[in-house]
N, C-alpha and C positions, 0 to 999 in steps of 0.2 A: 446418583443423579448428576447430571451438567445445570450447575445452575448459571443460566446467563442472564444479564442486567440489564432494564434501559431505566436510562435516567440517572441514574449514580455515578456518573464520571466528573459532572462538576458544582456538586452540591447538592441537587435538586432530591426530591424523595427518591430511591429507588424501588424500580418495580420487579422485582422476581419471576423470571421462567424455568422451568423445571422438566426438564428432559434427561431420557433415556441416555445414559454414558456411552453406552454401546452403539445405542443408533446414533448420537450426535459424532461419534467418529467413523462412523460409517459416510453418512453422510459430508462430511469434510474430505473423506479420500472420494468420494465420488464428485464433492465439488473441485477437488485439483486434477479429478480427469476434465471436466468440463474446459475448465482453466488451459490444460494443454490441448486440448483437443481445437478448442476457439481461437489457437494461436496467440495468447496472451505470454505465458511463460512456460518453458520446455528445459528441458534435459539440456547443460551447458548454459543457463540463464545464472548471475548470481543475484541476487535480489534484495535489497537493503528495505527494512521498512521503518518509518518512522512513527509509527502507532504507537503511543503512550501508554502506561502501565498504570496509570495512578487510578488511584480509588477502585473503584468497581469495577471500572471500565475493562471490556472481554473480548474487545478487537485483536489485542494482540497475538494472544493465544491462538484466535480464528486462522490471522491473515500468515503467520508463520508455519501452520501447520498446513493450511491449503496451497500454500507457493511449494513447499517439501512434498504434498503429496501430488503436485503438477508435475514434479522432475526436478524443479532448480533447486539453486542452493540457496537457504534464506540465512542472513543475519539481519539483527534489532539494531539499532539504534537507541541509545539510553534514553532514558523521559527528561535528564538533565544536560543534553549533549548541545551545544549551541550547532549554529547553520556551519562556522566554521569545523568543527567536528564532522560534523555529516558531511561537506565536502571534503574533510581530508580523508575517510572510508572511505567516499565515491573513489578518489583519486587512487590511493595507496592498495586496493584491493581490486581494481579498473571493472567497480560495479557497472553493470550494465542495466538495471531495472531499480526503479525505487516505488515503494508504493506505502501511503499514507492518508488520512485524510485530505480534502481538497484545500481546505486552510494550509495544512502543511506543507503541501506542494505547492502553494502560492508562496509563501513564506519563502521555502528554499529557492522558488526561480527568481523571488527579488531577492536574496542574497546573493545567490547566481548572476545576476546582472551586474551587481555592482564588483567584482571581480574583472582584472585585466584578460584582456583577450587572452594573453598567453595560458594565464590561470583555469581560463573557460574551457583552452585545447586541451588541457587536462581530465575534464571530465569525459567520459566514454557513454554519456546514457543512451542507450536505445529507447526503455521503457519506462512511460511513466505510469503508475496504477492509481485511482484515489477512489476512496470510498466517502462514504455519509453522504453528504451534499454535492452540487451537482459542479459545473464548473460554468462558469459563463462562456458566452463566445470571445469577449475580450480578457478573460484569463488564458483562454485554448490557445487566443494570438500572441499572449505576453509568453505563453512558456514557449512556444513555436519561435517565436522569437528569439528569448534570449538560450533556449538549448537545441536549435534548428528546424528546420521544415519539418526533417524526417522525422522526428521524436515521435513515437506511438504512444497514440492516448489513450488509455482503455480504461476499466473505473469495473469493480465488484461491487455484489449488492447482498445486503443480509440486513439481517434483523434479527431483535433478543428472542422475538417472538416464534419465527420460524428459520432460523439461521441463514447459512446461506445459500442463496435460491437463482443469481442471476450472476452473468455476467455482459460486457458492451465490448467490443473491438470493431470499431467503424471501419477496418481493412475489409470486415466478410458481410 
């Protein structure tokens, strides 16, 4: 079985789901066609994600294998990596997509901010991805802000319960 978790990432009881090994990775290369198909990420995409590994928690596994089975290329992000780590990856590998919880993507664009312009030229993002929660309109403006107009927002959706089932790209 795949057994996926909700609730065991930061303390709380965990509650156990239990699925088919085979169909849950079926299901994941049919969600990274959906993923390429919706124009999120593609072949030539490389994809950094900051999803945390600790406890229970079963995003990571998820969002690295569905960005691989869209085309791009995925690397992690440690669960101990400070904001200035994650932007010297962004920079040093000239990641073009990051995708994380929406805390986390708030987190990096106010790190992101407080960096010098020059600093800021350095980063290459095109793509941002967030999952769990949702973004406000004045988080969409701050990241627009401080990583440009163009910055594509886009946000996957799953659950322990039925894995992952949606995705958003406000371009289509």
């Amino acid at each position: 079985i795949y057994a996926s978790i909700t609730g065991g990432g930061y303390g709380a009881q965990p509650l156990f789901f239990a699925t088919d090994s085979t169909e849950n990775r079926y299901q994941r290369l049919l969600y990274g066609q959906l993923i390429s198909t919706c124009g999120i990420l593609s072949k030539g995409d490389w994809a950094l994600t900051t999803h945390a590994a600790g406890e229970l928690y079963r995003s990571l596994d998820l969002i690295l294998e569905s960005i691989e089975n869209a085309g791009a290329c995925a690397i992690s992000a440690g669960n101990h990596m400070s904001p200035d780590d994650v932007v010297g990856l962004l920079i040093k590998y000239h990641i073009n997509a990051v995708t994380g919880d929406s805390s986390q993507m708030v987190q990096l664009t106010n790190y992101i901010a407080t960096l010098s312009p020059e600093e800021r030229g350095l980063i290459k993002l095109e793509k941002l991805i967030y999952t769990s929660e949702v973004l406000t309109a004045a988080q969409r403006a701050h990241i627009r802000a401080t990583l440009g107009q163009d910055i594509q927002i886009c946000s996957f959706m799953a659950s322990a319960e039925a894995g992952p089932w949606a995705v958003s790209n406000p371009a289509i």
